[in-house]
C-alpha positions in Angstrom: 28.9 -129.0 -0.9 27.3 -128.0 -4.1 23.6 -128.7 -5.2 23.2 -131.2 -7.7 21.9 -130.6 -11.4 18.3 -131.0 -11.4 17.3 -133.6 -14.1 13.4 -133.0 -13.6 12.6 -131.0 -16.4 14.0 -134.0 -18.7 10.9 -136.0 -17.5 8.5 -133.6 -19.4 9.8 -134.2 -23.2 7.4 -135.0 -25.1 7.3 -136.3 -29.0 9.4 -139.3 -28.6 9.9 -140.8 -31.9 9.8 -144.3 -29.9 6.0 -143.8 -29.2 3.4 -142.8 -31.6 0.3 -141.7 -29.0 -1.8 -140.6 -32.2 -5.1 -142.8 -33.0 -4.1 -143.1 -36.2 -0.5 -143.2 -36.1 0.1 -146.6 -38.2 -1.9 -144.1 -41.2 0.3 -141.4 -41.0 3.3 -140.3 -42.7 5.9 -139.6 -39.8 6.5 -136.2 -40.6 3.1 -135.2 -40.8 2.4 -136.9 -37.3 5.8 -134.8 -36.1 3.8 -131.7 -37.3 0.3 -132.6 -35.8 2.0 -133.4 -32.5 4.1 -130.1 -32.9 0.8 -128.1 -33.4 -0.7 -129.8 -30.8 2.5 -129.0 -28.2 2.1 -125.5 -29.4 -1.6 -124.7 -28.9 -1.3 -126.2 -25.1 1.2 -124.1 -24.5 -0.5 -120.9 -26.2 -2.9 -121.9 -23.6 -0.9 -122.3 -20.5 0.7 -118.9 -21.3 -2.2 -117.1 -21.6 -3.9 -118.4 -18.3 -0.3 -117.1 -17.0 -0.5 -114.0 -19.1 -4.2 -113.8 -17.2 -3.3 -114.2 -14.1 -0.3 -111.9 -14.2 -2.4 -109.5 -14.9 -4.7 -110.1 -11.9 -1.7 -109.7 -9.8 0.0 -107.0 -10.9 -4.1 -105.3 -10.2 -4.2 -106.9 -6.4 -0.7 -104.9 -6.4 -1.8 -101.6 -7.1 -5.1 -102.1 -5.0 -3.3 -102.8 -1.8 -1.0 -100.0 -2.8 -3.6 -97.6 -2.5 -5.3 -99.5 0.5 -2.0 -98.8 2.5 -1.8 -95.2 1.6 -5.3 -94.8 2.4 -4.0 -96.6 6.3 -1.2 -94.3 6.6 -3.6 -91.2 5.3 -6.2 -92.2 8.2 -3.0 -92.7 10.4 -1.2 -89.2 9.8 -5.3 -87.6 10.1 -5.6 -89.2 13.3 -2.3 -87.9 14.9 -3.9 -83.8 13.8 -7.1 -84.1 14.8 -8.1 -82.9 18.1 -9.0 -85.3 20.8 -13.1 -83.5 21.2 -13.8 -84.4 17.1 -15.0 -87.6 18.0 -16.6 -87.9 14.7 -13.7 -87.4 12.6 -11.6 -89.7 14.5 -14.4 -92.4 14.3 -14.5 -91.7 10.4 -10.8 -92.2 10.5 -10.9 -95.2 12.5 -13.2 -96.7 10.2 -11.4 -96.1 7.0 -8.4 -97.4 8.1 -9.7 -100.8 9.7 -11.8 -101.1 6.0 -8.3 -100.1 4.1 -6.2 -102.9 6.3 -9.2 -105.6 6.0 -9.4 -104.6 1.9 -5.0 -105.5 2.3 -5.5 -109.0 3.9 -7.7 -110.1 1.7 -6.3 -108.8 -1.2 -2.8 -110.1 -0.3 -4.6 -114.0 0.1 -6.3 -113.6 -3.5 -2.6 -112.9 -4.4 -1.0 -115.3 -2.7 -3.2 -117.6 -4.1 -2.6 -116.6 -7.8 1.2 -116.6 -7.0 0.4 -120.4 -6.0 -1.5 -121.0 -9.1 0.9 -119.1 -11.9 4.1 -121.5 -10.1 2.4 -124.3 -10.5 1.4 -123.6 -14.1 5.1 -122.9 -14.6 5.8 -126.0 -13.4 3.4 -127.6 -15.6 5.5 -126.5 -19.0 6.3 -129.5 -21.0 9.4 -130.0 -22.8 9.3 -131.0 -26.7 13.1 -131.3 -28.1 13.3 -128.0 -30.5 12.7 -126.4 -26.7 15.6 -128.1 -24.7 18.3 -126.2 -25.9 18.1 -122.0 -26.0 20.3 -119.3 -27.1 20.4 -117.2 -23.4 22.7 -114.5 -24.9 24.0 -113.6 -27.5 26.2 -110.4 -28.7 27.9 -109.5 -31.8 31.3 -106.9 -31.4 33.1 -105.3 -35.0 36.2 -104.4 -34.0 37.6 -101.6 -32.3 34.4 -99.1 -33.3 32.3 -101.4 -31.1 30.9 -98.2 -28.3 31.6 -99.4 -24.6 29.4 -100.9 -22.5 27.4 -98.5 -20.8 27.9 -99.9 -17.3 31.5 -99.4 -18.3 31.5 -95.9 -19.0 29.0 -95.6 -15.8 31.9 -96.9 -13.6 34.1 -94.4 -14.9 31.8 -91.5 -14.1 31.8 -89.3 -10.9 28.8 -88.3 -9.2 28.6 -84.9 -10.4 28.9 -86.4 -14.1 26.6 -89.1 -13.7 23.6 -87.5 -12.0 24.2 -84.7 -14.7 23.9 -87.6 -17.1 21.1 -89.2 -15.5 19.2 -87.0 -13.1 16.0 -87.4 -15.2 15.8 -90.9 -15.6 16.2 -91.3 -11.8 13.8 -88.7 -10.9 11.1 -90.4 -12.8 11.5 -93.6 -11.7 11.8 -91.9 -7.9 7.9 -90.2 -8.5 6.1 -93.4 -10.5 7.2 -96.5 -8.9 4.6 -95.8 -6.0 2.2 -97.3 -8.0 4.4 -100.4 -9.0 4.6 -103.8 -7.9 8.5 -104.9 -7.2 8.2 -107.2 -10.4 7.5 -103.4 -12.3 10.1 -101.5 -11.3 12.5 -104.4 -12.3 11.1 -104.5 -16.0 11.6 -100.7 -15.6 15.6 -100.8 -14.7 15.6 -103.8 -17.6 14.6 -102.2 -20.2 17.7 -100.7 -21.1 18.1 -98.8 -17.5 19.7 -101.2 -15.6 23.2 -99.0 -16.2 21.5 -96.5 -13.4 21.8 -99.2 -10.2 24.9 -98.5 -8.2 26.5 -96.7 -5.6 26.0 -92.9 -7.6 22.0 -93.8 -8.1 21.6 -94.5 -4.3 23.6 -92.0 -3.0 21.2 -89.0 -4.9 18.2 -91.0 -4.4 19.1 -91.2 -0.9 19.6 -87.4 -0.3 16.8 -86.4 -2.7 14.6 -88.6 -0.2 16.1 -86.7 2.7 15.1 -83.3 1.6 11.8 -84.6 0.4 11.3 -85.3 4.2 12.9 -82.4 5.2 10.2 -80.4 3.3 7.4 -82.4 5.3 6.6 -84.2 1.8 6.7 -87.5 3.4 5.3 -89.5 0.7 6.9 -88.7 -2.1 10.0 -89.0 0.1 9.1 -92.4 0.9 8.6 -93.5 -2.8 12.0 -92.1 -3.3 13.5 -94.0 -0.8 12.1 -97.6 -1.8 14.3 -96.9 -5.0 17.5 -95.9 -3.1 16.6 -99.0 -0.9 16.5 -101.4 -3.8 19.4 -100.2 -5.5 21.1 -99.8 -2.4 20.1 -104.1 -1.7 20.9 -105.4 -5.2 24.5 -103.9 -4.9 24.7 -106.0 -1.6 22.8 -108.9 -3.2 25.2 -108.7 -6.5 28.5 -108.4 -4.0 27.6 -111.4 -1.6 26.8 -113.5 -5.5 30.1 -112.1 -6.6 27.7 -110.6 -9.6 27.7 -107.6 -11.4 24.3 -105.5 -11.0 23.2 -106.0 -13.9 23.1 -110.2 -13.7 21.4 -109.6 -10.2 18.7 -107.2 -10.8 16.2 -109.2 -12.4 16.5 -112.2 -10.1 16.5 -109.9 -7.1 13.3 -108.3 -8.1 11.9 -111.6 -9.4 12.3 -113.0 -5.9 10.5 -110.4 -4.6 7.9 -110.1 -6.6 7.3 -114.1 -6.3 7.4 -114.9 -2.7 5.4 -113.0 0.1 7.3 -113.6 2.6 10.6 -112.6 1.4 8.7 -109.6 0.1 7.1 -108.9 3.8 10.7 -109.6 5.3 12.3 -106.9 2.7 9.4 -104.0 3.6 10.1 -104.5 6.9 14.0 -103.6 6.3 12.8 -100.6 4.1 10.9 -99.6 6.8 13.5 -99.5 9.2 15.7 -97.8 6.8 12.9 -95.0 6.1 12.7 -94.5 10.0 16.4 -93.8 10.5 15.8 -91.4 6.9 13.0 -89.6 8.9 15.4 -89.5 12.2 18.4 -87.9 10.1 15.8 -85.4 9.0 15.1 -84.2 12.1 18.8 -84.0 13.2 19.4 -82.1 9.8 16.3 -79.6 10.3 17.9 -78.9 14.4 21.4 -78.5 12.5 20.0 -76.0 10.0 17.6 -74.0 12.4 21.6 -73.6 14.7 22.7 -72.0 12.3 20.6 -69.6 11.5 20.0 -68.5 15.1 22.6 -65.2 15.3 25.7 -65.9 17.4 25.9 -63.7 20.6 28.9 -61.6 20.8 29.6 -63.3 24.0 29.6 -66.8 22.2 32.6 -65.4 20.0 36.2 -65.9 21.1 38.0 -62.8 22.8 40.8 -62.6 20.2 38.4 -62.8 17.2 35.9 -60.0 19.0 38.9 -57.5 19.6 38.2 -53.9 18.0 40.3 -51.1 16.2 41.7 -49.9 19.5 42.1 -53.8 20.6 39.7 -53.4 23.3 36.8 -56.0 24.1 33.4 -54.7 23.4 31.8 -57.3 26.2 34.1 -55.8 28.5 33.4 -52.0 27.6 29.9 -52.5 27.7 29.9 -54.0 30.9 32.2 -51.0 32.4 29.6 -48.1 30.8 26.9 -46.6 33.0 23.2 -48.1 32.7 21.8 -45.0 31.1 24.9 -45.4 28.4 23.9 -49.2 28.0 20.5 -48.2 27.6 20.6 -45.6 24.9 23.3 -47.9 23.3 20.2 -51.1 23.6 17.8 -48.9 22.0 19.7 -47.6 19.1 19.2 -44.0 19.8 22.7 -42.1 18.5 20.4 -38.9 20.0 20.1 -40.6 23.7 23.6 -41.4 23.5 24.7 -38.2 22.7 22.5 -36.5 25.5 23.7 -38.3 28.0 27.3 -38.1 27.5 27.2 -34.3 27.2 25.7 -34.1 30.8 29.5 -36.0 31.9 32.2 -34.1 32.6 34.9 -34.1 29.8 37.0 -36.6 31.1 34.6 -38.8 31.8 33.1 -38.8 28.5 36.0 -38.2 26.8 37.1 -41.7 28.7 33.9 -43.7 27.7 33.5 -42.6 23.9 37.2 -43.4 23.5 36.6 -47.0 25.0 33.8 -47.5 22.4 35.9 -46.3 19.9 38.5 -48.4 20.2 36.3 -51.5 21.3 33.9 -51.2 18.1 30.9 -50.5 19.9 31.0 -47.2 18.8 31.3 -45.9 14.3 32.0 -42.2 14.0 30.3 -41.8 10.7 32.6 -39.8 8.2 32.2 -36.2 7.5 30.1 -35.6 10.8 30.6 -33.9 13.9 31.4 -36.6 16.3 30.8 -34.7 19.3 33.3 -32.7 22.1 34.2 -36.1 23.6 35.8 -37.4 20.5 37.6 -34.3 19.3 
């Protein structure tokens, strides 16, 4: 079932014609009283606006000081995990600026809860007069087939490679400031003529940018790089279950969170989450890449692929030679080598060289003497 229309804001009109409020309203002209009562209108607002203005302001400073509070928690956190259990000191210190740092975030978070109560209920106190009922919301003008395309059009039509070509600045700046930002921030930062860069191309390098951040054991700036990949990776869920575009669901998606703590509480505990299984994938990645560095042992390789010149197996060869052979062969002596085999007899040299030969163990360098056994 649908919601209603809400009527409510038609109860706060004011300047009726019907009523004249104005002590002296019998003595004056009625357009002059219109204007008074205009001016008046206008002034209150200019008022109410500031005190928003004001108090938006006090916000948007809580923000940034229980930013740096929870960085300060996590810095004490990560200090305590390296120091060693006989600094008792340190650890106390740590201890102590951590509990100050989560006690400075509770309050802080009730003085903004608080002005969050206080700028809603001055938006809701906005009165009506009739030039203010009716608004342009949008408005576009197009000349004919010059007009330029839309450039969430021609974003659509981009690949990755093209688009973080296109835009790899843009999203690396807004992946190193918005640490410092309040939710409400970053969205005026996509609005103002960014918004093009939320979608599936912006999360995707966001995303792996963040990974090799943690990779490189720079966890915070990883993590600041993730919130973005985490927002625009929630608006384009947020915009596909509204059946919206990204750009109409951006600035109600941050809005929301910027105006209701426990929505916003709700959301960092999801971004946590998703910066956990980030750090996890990390690890899996850094194990991956460490494998593959480690050199493969010849016996790891399969027998047709380790065949030499001759088509013999080297593993096999090497297993059949006599220890003091294997040994000069371990050390990399060619001089060992070559003492020991001429104290064989001919055949039996002649047998094992030839087996090295043709296995690969064994590279008569060009041009040299390789020695009775291999004539």
């Amino acid at each position: 079932m649908s919601k209603p229309f809400d009527y409510s804001k038609w109860d706060n009109i004011e300047l009726s014609d019907d009523e004249d409020s104005h002590p002296g309203a019998q003595f004056i002209e009625a357009q002059t009283l219109r204007r008074i009562k205009r001016e008046n209108h206008e002034h209150k607002e200019r008022e109410r606006l500031a005190k928003i203005e004001t108090l938006r302001a006090q916000k948007s400073t809580l923000t940034k000081e229980i930013k740096e509070n929870e960085r300060t928690m996590v810095a004490c956190a990560e200090a305590l995990e390296n120091v060693r259990d006989g600094d008792a000191e340190t650890m106390k210190e740590m201890k102590e600026r951590g509990a100050l740092a989560k006690a400075s975030v509770e309050e802080k978070r009730a003085e903004r809860s608080k002005i969050e109560s206080e700028i809603a209920e001055l938006e809701r106190a906005k009165k009506f007069n009739a030039e203010e009922m009716c608004y342009v919301s949008a408005e576009k003008t197009l000349v004919g087939a010059q007009c330029k395309p839309e450039e969430e059009e021609r974003v659509k039509r981009m690949s990755y490679e093209e688009f973080t070509r296109a835009y790899e600045k843009d999203l690396d700046e807004i992946a190193s400031i918005n640490g410092s930002m309040s939710y409400g921030e970053m969205g005026e930062w996509f609005s103002n003529g960014k918004v093009h860069l939320l979608g599936e191309h912006a999360t995707g390098y966001l995303l792996l940018k963040a990974l090799y951040l943690e990779m490189e054991k720079k966890t915070r700036e990883a993590r600041t790089c993730a919130r973005v990949a985490f927002a625009c990776k929630s608006i384009g869920e947020f915009a596909e279950a509204g059946k919206k575009s990204d750009r109409d669901a951006a600035e109600p998606f941050f809005k929301r969170l910027d105006s209701n703590s426990d929505v916003s509480r709700e959301y960092e505990r999801s971004f946590e989450e998703y910066f956990e299984k980030l750090q996890e994938r990390a690890l899996v990645k850094l194990r991956e890449e460490a494998e593959k560095e480690q050199p493969m042992s010849l016996e790891d390789v399969p027998v047709e692929e380790r065949l030499g010149p001759g088509g013999m197996d080297p593993v096999a060869v090497y297993d059949s030679l006599p220890q003091e052979m294997r040994d000069a062969f371990d050390s990399g002596s060619v001089d060992a080598l070559k003492a020991y085999v001429n104290t064989l007899p001919m055949e039996e040299a002649r047998k094992h060289m030839k087996a090295m030969v043709d296995s690969g163990l064994w590279v008569p360098t060009p041009g040299e003497d390789p020695g009775a056994a291999l004539r």
